[in-house]
C-alpha positions in Angstrom: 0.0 0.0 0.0 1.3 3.0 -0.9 2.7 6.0 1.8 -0.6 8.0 2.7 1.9 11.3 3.3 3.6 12.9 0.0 5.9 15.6 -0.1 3.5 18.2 1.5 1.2 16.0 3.5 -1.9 14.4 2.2 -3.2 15.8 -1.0 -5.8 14.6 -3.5 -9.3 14.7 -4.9 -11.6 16.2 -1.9 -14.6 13.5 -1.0 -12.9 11.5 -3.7 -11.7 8.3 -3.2 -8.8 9.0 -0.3 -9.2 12.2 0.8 -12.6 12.3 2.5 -14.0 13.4 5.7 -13.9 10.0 7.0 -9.6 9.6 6.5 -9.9 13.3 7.7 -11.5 12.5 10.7 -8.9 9.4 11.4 -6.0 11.3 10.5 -7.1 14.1 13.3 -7.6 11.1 16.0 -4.1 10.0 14.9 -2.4 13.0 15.1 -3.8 13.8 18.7 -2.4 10.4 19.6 1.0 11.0 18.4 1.3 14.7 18.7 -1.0 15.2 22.1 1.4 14.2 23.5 4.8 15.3 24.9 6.4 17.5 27.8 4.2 20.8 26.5 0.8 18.4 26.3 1.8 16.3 29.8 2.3 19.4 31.5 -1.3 20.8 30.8 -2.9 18.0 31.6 -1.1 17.8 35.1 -2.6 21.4 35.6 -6.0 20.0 34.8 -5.9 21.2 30.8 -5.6 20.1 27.7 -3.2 19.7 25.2 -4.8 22.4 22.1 -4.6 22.9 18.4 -4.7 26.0 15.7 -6.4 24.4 12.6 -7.1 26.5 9.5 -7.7 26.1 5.8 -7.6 27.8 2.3 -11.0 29.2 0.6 -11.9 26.0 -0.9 -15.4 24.8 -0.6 -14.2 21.2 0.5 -12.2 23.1 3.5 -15.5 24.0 5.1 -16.0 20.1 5.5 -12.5 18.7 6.0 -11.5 21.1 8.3 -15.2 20.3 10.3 -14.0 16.4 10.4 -10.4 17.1 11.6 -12.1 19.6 14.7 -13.8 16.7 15.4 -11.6 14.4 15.6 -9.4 16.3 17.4 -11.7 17.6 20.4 -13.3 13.9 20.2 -9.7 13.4 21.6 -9.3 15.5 24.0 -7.4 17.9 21.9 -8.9 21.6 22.3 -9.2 23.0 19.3 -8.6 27.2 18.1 -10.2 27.4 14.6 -8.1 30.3 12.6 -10.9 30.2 9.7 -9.0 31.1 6.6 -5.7 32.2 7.0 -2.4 31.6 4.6 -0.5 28.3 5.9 2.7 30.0 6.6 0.0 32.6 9.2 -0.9 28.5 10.8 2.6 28.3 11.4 3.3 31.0 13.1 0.3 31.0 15.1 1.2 27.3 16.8 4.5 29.3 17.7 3.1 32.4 18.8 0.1 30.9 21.4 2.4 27.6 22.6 0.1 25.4 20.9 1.0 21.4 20.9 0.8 21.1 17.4 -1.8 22.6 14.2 -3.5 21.1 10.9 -3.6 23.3 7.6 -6.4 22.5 5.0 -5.2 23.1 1.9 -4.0 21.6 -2.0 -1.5 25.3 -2.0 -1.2 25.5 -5.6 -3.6 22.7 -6.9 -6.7 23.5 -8.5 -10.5 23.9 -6.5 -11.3 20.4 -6.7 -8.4 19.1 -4.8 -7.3 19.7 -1.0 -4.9 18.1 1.6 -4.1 18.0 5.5 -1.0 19.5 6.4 0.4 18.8 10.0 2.6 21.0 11.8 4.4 19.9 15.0 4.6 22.2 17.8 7.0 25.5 17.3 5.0 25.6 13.8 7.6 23.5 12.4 7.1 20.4 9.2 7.0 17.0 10.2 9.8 14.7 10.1 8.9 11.8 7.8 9.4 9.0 10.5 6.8 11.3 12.8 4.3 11.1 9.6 5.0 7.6 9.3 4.0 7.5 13.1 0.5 8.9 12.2 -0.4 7.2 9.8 0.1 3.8 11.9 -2.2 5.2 14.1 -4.9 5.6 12.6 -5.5 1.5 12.7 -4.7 1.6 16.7 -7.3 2.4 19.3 -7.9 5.8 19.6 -8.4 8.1 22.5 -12.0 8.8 23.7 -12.2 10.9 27.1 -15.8 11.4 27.9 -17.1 14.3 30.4 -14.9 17.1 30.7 -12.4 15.4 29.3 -13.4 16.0 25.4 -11.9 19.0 23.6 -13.9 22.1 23.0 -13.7 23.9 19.6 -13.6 27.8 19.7 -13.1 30.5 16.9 -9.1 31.9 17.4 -10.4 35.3 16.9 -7.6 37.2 16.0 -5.5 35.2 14.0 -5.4 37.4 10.8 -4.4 40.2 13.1 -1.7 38.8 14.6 -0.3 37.6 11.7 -0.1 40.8 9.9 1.4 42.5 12.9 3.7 40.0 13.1 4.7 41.0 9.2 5.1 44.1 9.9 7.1 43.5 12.8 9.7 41.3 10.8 9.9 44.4 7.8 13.5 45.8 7.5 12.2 48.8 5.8 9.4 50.2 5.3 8.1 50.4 1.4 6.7 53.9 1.0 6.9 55.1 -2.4 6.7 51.8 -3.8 3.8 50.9 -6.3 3.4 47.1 -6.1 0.5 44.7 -7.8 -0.2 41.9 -6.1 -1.8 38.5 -7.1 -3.4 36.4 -4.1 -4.4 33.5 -6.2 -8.0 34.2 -5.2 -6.4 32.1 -2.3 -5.9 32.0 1.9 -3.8 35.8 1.7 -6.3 37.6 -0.1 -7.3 39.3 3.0 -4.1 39.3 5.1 -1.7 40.0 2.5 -3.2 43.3 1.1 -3.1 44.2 4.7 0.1 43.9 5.5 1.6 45.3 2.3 -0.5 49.0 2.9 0.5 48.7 6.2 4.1 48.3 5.6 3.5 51.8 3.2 3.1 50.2 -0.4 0.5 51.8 -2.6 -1.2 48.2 -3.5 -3.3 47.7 -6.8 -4.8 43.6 -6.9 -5.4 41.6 -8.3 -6.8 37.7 -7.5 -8.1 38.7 -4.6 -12.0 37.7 -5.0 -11.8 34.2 -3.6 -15.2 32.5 -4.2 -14.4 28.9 -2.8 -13.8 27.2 -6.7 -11.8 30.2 -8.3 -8.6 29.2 -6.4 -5.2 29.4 -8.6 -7.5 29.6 -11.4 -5.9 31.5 -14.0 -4.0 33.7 -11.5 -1.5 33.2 -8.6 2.1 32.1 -8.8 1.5 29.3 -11.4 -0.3 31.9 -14.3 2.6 34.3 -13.7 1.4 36.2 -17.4 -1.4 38.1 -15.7 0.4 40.0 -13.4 2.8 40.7 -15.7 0.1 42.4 -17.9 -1.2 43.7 -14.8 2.0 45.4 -14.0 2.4 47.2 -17.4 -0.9 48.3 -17.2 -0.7 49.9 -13.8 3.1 51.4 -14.6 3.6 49.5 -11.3 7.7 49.0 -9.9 6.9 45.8 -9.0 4.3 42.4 -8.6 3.9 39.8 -6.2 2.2 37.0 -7.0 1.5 34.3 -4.1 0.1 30.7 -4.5 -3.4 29.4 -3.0 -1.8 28.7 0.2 0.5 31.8 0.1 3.9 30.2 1.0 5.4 30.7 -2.4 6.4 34.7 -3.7 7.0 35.1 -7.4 7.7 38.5 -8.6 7.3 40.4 -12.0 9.9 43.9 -12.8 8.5 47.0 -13.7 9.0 45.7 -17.6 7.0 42.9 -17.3 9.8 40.5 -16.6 9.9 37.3 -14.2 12.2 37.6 -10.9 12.2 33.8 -10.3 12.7 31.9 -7.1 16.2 32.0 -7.3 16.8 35.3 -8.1 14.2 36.6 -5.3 16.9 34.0 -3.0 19.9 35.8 -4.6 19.0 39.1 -3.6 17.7 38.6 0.1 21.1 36.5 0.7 23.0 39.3 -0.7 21.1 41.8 1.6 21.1 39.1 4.3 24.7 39.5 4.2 25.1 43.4 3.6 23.4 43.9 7.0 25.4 40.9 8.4 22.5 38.8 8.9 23.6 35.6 7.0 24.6 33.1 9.2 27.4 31.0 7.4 27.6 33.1 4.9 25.5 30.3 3.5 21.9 29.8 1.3 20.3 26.7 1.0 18.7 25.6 -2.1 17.5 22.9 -3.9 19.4 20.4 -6.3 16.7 22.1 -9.0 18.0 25.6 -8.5 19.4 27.4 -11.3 23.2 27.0 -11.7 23.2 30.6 -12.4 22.3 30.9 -8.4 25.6 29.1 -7.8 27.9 31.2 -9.5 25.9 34.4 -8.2 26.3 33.2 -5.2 30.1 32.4 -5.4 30.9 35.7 -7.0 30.3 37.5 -3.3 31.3 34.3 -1.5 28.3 32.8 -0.6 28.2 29.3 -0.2 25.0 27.2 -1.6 24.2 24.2 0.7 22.0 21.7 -1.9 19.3 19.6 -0.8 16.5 17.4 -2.1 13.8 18.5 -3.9 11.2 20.3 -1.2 10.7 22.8 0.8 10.8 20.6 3.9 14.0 19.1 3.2 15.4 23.0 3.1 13.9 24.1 6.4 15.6 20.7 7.7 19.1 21.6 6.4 18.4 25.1 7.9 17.3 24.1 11.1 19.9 21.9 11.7 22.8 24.0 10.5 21.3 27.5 11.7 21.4 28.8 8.8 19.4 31.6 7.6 17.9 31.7 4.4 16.9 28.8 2.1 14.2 28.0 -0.6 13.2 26.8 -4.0 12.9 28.0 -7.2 8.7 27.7 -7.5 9.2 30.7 -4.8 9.0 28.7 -1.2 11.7 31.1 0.7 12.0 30.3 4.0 13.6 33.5 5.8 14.5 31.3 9.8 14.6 34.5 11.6 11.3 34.9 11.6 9.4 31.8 10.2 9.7 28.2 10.2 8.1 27.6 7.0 7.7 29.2 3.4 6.0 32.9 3.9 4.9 34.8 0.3 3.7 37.4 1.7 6.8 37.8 4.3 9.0 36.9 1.0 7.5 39.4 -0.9 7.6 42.3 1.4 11.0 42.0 2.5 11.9 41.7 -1.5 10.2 45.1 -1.3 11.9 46.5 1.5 15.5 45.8 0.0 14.3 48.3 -2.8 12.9 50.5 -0.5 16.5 50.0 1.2 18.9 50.4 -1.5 16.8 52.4 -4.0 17.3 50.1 -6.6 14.6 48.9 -9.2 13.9 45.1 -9.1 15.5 44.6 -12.2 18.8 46.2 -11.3 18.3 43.8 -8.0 17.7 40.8 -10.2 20.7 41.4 -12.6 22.7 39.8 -9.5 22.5 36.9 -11.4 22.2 35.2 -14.9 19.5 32.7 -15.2 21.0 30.0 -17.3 18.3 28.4 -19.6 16.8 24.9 -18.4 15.3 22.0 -20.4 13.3 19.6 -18.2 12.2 16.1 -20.2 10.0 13.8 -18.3 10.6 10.3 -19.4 7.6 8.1 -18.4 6.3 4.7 -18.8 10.3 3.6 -17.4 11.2 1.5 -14.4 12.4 3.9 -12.4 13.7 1.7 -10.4 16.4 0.4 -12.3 17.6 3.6 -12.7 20.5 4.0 -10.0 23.9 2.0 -11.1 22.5 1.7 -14.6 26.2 2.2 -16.3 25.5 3.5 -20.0 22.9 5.8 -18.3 26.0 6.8 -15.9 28.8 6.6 -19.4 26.1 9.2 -21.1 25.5 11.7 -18.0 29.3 11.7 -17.9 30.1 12.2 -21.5 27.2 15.6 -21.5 29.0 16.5 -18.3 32.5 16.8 -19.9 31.0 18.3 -23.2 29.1 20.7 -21.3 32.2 21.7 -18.6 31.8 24.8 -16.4 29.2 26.1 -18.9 26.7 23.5 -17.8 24.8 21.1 -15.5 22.9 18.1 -15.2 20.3 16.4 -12.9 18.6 13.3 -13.5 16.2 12.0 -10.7 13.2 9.4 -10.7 9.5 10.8 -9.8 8.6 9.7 -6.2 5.0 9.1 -7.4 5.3 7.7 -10.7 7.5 5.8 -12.9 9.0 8.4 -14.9 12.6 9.6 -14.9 13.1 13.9 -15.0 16.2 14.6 -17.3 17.4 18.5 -16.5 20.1 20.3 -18.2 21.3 23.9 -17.9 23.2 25.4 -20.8 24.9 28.9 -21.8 21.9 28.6 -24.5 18.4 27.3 -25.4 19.6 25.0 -28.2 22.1 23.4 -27.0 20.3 22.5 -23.7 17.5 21.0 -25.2 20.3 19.1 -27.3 21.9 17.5 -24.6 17.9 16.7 -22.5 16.6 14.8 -25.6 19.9 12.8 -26.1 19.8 12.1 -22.4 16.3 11.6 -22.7 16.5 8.3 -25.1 19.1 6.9 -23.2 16.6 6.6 -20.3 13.9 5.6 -22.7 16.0 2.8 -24.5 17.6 1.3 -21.2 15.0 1.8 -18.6 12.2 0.5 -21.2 9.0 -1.7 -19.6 
């Protein structure tokens, strides 16, 4: 049977064959068991309390009845339970930190479409879970579960300023204020479309939106961080300096110049490690990034003596490379940042204001900020239908990697890695030009094809 968790917790089709109110419900009673637990959770119960819970979701209609199932299960428990309503998930993770709380549960799919949704667990401190404490869940959900009576049950109550302090929190983390800056910004018709806009006036931005009409089935649909093309046009139009664009969940930033151009993932990185370390604030001198990110990030990074830490690919993997090297900055290039002073998970909006605030700081448009780095071009082939499986120690897949490797030399890079869902190999290469990495991905790409073949 396959592993219930993914990469991001449990994600599918909501009230479609897994992901119903029913595994909702179990995976609540599971997580009480595992997470209710603990020297915080002991403690209240030996002063006559409970151990307690922020849960929250994302606008989509199949939040209203997931996140009903997971209260339940939890304050059938004996877990108390602080409903945050809708709220961004990084705003979840800050607000288990913030109140002490034992652990918290995020509704949401982030950047999937409506129809799908997922269960994201946080630990206590707001912090991802380890896969072995996942693993631990999910074998609960077949034990017996806990079921006070009385008193004893959890009680569910509305955490009635959660948006507030959430945005005050923002504001609180903001180098520099952004006054004079013009900035369109793209909520995905998702959980910041109330909080973000906030924070971003606040902070002193004069804020034009976009996506920002969330209806419950409109959620990364057509806007957000994966349609990047509207805020681009929405940016020209409004002879804006800058967009932000978030995802449904809002822990991804993606930005857009005053021209209409990307600022990637890795760029936005690039130029908060650069100020990071201008102000003395990078720990290491170090930025941790994903095997995916650009190899133009590297030699960026190099150029000012920044070293780049690499990791697996996901945002969870980063914060754990942070966390335990105390590092300070790390992220992806889809736009997770995770900034460690002042959150434990990927923040957009937090991302996207402090990008603000360095060109508030330096007086520098976004392009001149971006420029920091050259974005080499990348060619990504999915081969499918392959057994991934014979993939490691494969030797003419090894002899061909090697041979593009040496061809390519200093100008170029290459990453080949099997899907963890499905049997498909991804074949990436990075080139000083278009041609010549797609080149080198399709001759890769038949190797694969011709010795991993069903």
């Amino acid at each position: 049977m396959p592993r219930l968790f993914g990469t991001d917790g449990v994600r599918g089709l909501a009230n479609g064959e897994i992901l119903t109110a029913e595994l909702a419900l179990k995976v609540a009673q599971a997580a009480a068991i595992v997470l209710g637990t603990g020297r915080s959770a002991d403690a209240r119960r030996a002063a006559g309390k409970r151990p307690t819970a922020v849960v929250a979701r994302d606008p989509r209609v199949s939040g209203e009845f997931l996140v009903s199932a997971v209260a339940a299960g939890l304050a059938s428990s004996g877990v108390d339970v602080l409903d945050a309503g809708v709220i961004p998930t990084p705003a979840t993770a800050f607000l288990i930190a913030d109140i002490g709380a034992d652990f918290g549960v995020m509704i949401s799919a982030s950047h999937n479409p409506a129809p799908d949704n997922g269960i994201k667990i946080f630990a206590r401190g707001g912090t991802k879970l380890p896969d072995v404490v996942e693993d631990r869940i999910e074998a609960a959900i077949s034990q017996p579960k806990w079921t006070p009576t009385g008193g004893d049950v959890g009680r569910v109550r509305r955490f009635a300023d959660a948006e507030d302090r959430y945005v005050v929190h923002l504001i609180e983390a903001l180098p520099h204020r952004l006054d004079g800056i013009h900035v369109v910004l793209d909520t995905a018709n998702g959980a910041a479309s109330g909080t973000s806009p906030e924070a971003f006036v606040l902070a002193g931005a004069k804020v034009t939106l976009i996506g920002a009409d969330p209806d419950g089935l409109n959620i990364n649909d057509g806007v957000g961080s994966t349609h990047i093309d509207n805020l681009k046009r929405a940016v020209l139009e409004a002879g804006a300096d800058v967009g932000i664009a978030h995802d449904g969940d809002a822990d991804r930033c993606l930005a857009v110049d005053a021209e209409g151009t990307e600022v990637t993932g890795d760029q936005i990185m690039a130029i908060l490690a650069l100020s990071l370390q201008q102000r003395g604030k990078l720990a290491k001198d170090t930025l941790v990034a994903t095997v995916m990110s650009n190899l133009g990030l590297h030699r960026a990074m190099a150029e000012h003596g920044i070293e780049v830490v690499q990791t697996a690919v996901g945002d969870r993997y980063v914060l754990e490379e942070i966390n335990a090297q105390g590092y300070a900055i790390g992220g992806e290039q889809s736009g997770h940042v995770i900034l460690s002073e002042h959150a434990t998970t990927g923040d957009g909006a937090l991302t996207g204001l402090t990008l603000l605030s360095e060109m508030a700081r330096t007086g520098k448009s976004l392009k001149e900020l971006a420029s920091v780095m050259q974005i080499f071009p990348q060619v990504l082939i999915n081969v499918r239908g392959v057994d991934k499986h014979a993939f490691v120690g494969n030797a003419a897949i090894a002899a061909a990697v090697a041979e593009v490797e040496a061809e390519l030399g200093d100008s170029g890079r290459v990453l080949l890695r099997p899907s963890g869902t499905e049997n498909m190999i991804r074949v990436m290469v990075e080139a000083a030009h278009d041609d010549v990495a797609q080149s080198y991905a399709e001759r890769l790409a038949e190797v694969v094809a011709r010795e991993l073949a069903l």
